[in-house]
Backbone bond lengths (Angstrom), bond angles and torsions (degrees), N, CA, C in turn:
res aa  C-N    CA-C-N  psi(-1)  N-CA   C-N-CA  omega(-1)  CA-C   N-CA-C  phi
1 X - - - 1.449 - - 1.516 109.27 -
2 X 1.340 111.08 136.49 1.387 112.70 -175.84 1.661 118.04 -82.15
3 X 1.267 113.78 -51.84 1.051 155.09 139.84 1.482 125.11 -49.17
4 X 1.076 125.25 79.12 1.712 125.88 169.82 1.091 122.88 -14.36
5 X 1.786 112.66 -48.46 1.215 101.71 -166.76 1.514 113.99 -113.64
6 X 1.498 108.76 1.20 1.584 131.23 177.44 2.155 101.69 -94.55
7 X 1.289 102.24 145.23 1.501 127.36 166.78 1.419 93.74 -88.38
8 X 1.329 133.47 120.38 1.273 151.08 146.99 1.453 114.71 -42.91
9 X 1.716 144.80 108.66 1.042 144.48 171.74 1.327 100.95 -110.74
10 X 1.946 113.22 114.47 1.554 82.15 133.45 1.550 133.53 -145.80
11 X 1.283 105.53 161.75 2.140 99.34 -159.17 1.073 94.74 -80.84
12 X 1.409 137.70 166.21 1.050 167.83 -168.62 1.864 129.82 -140.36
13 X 1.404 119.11 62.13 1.371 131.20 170.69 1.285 125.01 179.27
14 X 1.304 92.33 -157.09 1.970 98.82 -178.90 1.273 100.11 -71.48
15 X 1.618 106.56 134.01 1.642 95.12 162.93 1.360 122.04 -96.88
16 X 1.370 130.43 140.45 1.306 127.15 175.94 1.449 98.53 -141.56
17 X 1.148 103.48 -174.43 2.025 114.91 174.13 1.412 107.59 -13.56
18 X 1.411 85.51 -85.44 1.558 118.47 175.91 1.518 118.69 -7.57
19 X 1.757 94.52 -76.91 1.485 116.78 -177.13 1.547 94.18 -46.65
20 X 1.730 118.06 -69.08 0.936 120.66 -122.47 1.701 90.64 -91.35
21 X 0.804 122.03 12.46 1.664 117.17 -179.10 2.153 90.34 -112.46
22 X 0.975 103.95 -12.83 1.361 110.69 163.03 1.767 123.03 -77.55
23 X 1.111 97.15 -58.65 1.341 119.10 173.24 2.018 110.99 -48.26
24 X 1.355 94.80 -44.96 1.555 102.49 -168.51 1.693 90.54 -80.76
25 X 1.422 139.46 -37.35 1.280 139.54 -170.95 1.853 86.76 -65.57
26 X 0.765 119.02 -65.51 1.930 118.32 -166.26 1.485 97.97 -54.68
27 X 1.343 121.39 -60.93 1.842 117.23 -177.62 1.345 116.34 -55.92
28 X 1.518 127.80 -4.47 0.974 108.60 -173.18 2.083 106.27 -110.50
29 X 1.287 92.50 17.50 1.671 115.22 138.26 0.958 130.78 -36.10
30 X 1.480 144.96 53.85 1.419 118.15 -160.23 1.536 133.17 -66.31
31 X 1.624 100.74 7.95 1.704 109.01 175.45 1.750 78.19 -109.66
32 X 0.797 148.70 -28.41 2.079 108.33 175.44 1.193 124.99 -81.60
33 X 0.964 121.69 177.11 1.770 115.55 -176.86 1.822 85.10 -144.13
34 X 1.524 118.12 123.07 0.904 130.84 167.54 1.759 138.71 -78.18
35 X 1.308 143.20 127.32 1.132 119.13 143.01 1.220 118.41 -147.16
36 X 1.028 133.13 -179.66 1.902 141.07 -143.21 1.201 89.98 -149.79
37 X 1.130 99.56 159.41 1.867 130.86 -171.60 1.757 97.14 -157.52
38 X 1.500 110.51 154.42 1.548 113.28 165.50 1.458 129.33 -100.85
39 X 1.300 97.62 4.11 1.487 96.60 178.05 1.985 96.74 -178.75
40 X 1.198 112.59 152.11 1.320 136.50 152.99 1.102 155.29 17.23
41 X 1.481 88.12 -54.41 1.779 139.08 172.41 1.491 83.20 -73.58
42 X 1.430 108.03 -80.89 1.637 120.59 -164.80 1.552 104.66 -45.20
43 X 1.233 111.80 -50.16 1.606 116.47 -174.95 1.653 113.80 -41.75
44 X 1.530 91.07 -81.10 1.178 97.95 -166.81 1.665 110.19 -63.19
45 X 1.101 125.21 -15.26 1.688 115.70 162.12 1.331 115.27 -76.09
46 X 1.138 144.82 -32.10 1.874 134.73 143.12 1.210 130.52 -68.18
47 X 1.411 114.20 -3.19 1.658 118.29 168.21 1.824 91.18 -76.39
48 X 0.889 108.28 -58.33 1.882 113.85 176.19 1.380 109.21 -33.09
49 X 1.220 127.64 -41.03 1.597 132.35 -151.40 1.857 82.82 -114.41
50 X 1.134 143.82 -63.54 1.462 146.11 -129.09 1.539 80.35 -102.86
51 X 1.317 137.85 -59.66 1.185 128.08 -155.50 1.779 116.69 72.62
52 X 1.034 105.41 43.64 1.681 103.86 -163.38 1.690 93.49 -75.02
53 X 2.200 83.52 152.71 1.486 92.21 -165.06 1.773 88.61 -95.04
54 X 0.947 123.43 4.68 1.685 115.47 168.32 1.772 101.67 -144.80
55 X 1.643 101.02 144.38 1.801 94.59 149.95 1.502 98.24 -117.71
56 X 1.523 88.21 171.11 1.659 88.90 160.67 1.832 112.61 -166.83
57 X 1.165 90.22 114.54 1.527 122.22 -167.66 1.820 108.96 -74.69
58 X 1.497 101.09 122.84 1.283 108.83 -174.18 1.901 105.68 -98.25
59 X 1.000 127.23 144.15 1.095 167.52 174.43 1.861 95.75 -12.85
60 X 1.786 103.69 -47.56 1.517 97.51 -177.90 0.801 134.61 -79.47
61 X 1.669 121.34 17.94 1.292 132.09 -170.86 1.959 88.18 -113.21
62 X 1.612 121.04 144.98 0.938 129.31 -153.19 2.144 106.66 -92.30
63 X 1.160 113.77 121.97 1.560 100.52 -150.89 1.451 117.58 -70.15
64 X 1.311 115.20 11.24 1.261 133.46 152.78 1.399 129.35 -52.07
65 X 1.407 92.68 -62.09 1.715 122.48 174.17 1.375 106.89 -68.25
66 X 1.413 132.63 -32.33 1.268 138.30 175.11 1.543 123.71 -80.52
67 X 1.225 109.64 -35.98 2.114 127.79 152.50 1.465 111.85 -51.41
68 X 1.438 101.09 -40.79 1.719 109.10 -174.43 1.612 109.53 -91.03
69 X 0.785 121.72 3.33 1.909 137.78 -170.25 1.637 94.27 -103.57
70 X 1.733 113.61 -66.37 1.288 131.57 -158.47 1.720 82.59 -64.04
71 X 0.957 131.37 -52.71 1.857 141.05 -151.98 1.744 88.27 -59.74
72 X 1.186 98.33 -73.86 1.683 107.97 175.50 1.190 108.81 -25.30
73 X 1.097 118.06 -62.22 2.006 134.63 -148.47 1.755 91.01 -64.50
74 X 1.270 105.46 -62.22 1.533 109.46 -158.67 1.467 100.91 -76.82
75 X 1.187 125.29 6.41 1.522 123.83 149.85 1.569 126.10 -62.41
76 X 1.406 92.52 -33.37 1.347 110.45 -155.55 1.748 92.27 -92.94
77 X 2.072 103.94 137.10 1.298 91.26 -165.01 2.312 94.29 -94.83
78 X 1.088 103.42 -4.18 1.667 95.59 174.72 1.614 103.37 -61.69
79 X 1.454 119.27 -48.68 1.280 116.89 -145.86 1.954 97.98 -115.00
80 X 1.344 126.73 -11.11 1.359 121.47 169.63 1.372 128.67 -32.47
81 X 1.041 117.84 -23.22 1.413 122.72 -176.82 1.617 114.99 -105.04
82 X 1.258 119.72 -18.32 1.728 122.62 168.18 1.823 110.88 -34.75
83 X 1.072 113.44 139.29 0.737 128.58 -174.04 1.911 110.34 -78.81
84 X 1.022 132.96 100.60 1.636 139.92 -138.61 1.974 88.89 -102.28
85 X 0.835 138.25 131.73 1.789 135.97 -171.42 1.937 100.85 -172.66
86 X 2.122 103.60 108.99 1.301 112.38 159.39 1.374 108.51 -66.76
87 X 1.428 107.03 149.94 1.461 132.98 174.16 1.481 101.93 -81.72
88 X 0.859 132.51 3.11 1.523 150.63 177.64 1.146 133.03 -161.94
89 X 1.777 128.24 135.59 1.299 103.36 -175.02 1.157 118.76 -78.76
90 X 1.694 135.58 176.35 1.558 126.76 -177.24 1.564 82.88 -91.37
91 X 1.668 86.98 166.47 1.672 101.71 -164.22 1.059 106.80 -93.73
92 X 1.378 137.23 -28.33 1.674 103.86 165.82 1.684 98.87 -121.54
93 X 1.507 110.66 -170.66 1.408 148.87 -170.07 1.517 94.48 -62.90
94 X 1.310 136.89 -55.09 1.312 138.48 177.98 1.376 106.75 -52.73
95 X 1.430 125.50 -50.30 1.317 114.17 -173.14 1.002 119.07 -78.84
96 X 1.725 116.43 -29.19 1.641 112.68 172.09 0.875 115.89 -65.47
97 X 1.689 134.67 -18.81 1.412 120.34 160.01 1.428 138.40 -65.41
98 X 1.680 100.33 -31.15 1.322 113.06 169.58 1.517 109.63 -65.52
99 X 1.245 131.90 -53.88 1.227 143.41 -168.09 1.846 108.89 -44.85
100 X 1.762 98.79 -61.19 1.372 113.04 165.89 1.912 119.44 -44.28
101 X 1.293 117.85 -57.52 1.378 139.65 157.22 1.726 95.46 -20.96
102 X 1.409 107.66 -78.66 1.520 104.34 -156.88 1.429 121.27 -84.57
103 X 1.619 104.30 18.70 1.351 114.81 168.41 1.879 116.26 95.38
104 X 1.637 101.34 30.97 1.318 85.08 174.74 1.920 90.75 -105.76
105 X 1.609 89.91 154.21 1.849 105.02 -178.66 1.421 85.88 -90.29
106 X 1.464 172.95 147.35 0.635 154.29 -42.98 1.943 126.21 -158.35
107 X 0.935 122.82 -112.07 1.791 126.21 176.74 1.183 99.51 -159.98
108 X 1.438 92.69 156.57 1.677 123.96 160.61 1.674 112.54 -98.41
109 X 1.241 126.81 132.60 1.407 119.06 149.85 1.138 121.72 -105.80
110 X 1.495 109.82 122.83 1.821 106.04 -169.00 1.447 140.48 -87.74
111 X 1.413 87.91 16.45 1.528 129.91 164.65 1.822 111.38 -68.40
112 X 1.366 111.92 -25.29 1.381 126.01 169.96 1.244 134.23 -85.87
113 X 1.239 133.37 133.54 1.665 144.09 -136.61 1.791 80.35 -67.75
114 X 1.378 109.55 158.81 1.790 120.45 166.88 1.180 112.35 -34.61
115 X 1.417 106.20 -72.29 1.534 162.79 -174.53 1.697 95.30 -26.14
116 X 1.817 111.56 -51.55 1.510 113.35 168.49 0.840 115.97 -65.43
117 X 1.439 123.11 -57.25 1.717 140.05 -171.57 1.675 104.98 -44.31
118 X 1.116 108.00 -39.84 1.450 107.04 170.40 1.348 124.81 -68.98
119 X 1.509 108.27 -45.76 1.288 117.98 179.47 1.613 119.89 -53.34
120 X 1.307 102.67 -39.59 1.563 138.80 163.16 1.621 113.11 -25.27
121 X 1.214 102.63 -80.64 1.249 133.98 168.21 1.550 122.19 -51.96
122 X 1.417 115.11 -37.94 1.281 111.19 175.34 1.758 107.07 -83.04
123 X 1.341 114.49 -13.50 0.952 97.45 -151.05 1.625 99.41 -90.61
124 X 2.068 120.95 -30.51 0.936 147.06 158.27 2.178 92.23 -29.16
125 X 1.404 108.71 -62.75 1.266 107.38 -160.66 1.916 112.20 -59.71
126 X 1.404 104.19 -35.47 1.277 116.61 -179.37 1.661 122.18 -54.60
127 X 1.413 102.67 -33.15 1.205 125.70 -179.90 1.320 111.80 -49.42
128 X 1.673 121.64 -44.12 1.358 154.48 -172.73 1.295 108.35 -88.72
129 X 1.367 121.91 -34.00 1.353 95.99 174.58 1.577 109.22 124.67
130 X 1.377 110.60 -10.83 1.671 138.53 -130.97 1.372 93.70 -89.05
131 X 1.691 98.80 -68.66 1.343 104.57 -164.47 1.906 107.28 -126.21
């Protein structure tokens, strides 16, 4: 946590509508403190510096690249414990296993009221100790 009294978020993709009407639903958290990156590269070089106690990876990043990000992360002993959460679930049963495997805690479906998505998220953080 950067911020004592803020939960560290940060998203991970392209931003568009989507993201960003997402993005503004999570910032308007007043215990998280948000920030976004567009890709990977960017991520994982401010997960290093920010130490965020959650990411959460949107859909346009390829779930390959996102298995291989999460694999990295939980190597790493600053950032092992972040709370790892797709912005979507993977589409079938094979990948949610893989996904689970390489250390992601779980998905968002954005088909679900804010109100969950938050709940979601805090609850991922609670698990840890976080929030």
């Amino acid at each position: 946590m950067m911020d004592s009294n803020k939960v560290t978020i940060l998203i991970v993709g392209q931003r568009d509508e989507s993201q960003s009407d997402l993005t503004d639903i999570i910032a308007r958290e007043e215990t998280f403190e948000v920030h976004q990156v567009n890709n990977w590269q960017e991520g994982l070089s401010l997960s290093n510096n920010i130490k965020p106690d959650a990411i959460l990876c949107d859909e346009s990043i390829p779930l390959s690249d996102v298995l291989n990000a999460c694999k990295r992360l939980r190597d790493n002993p600053g950032v092992m414990s972040t709370a790892f959460v797709l912005l979507a679930p993977p589409d079938s049963i094979e990948e949610k296993e893989k996904s689970l495997e390489a250390g992601i805690d779980g998905w968002i479906d954005r088909s679900e009221p804010p109100s969950l998505m938050i709940r979601k998220i805090k609850s991922w953080l609670r698990a840890r100790n976080l929030y």
